[in-house]
C-alpha positions as CSV (number, residue, x, y, z in Angstrom):
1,X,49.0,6.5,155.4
2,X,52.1,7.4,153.7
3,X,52.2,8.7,150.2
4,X,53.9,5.3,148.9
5,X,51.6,3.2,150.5
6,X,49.0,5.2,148.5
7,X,50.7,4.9,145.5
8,X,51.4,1.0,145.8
9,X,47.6,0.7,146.1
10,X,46.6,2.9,143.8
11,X,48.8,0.5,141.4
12,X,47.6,-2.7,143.2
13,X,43.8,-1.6,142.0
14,X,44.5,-0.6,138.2
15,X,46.5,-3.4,138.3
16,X,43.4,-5.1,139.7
17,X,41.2,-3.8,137.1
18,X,43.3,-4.2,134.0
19,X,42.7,-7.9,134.2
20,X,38.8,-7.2,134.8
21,X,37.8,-10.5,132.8
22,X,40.1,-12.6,135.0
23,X,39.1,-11.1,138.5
24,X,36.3,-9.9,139.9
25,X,35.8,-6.5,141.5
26,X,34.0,-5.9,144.7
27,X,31.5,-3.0,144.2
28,X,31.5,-1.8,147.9
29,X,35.3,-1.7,148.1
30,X,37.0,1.3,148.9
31,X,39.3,1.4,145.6
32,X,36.3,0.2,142.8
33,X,33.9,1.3,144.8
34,X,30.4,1.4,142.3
35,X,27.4,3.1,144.0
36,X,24.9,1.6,142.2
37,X,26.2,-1.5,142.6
38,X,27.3,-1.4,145.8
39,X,23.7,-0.8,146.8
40,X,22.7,-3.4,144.5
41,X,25.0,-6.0,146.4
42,X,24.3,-4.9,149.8
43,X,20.2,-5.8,149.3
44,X,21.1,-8.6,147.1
45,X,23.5,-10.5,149.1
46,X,26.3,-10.4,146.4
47,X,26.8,-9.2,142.7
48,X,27.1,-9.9,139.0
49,X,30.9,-9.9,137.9
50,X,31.2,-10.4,133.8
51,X,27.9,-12.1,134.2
52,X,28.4,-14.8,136.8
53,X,26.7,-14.1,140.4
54,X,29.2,-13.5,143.2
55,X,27.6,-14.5,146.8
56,X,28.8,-12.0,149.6
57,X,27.7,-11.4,152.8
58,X,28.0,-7.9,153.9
59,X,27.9,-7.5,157.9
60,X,26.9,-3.4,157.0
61,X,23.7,-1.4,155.5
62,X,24.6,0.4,152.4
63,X,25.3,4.0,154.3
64,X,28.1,2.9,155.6
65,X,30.8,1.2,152.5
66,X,29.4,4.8,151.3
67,X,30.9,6.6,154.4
68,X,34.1,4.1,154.4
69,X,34.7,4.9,150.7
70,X,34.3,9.1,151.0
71,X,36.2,8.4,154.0
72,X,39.2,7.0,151.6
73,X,38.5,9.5,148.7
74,X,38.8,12.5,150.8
75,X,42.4,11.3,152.5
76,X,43.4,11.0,149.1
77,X,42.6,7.3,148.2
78,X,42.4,7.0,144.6
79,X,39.4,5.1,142.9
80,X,39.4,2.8,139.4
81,X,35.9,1.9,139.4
82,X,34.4,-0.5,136.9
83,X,32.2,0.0,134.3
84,X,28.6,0.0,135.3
85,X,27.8,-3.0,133.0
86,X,30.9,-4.9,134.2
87,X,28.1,-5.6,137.4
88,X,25.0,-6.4,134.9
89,X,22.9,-10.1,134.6
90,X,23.9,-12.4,132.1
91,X,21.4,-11.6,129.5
92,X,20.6,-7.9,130.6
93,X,20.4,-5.0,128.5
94,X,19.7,-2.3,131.2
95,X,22.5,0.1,131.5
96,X,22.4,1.5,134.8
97,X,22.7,5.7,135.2
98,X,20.1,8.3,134.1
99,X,16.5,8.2,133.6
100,X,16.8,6.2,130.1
101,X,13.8,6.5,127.5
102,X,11.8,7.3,130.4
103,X,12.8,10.0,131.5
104,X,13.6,11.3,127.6
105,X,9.8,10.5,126.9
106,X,9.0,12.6,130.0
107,X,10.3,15.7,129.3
108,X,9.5,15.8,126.0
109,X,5.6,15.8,127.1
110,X,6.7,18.8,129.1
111,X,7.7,20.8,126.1
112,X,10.7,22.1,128.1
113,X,8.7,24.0,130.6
């Protein structure tokens, strides 16, 4: 691809994601990809978008808008992804990433060892 047509989509996305509570952003693509919620979507059959459910149908397991977006990333395809809660429930607090209190509460009752 030439270095234009990487530019133009590179704008196209931000673009894309500057209006993010007008349009919705698919997780699994190569230019917003989301891992978490591409996974999510994949095994869900669609995603939240600014807390209204998005039906999809994707034709692939998860490995492989994974491989398709490295793919993209290491030829120089730049990525705007999302924020993680962009893709939450209506009515959710979780915020995905980490090990939370969990994981907090966890190591503390290691003392660090």
């Amino acid at each position: 691809m030439r270095k234009s047509a990487r530019v133009t989509l590179t704008l196209v996305a931000a673009v894309a994601l500057a209006g993010c509570g007008r349009r919705r952003v698919d997780p699994c693509q190569d230019a917003t990809f989301n891992e978490q919620a591409c996974q999510d979507a994949v095994r869900s059959g669609g995603y939240y978008w600014g807390g209204t459910w998005y039906p999809m149908r994707y034709g692939q397991p998860y490995p492989y808008y994974y491989d398709r977006y490295r793919g993209y990333t290491s030829s120089g395809g730049a990525v705007t992804a999302a924020p993680a809660e962009s893709y939450g429930r209506p009515g959710s607090s979780v915020v995905r990433g980490g090990f939370g209190s969990s994981g907090a509460a966890h190591g503390a009752e290691s003392g660090g060892e």
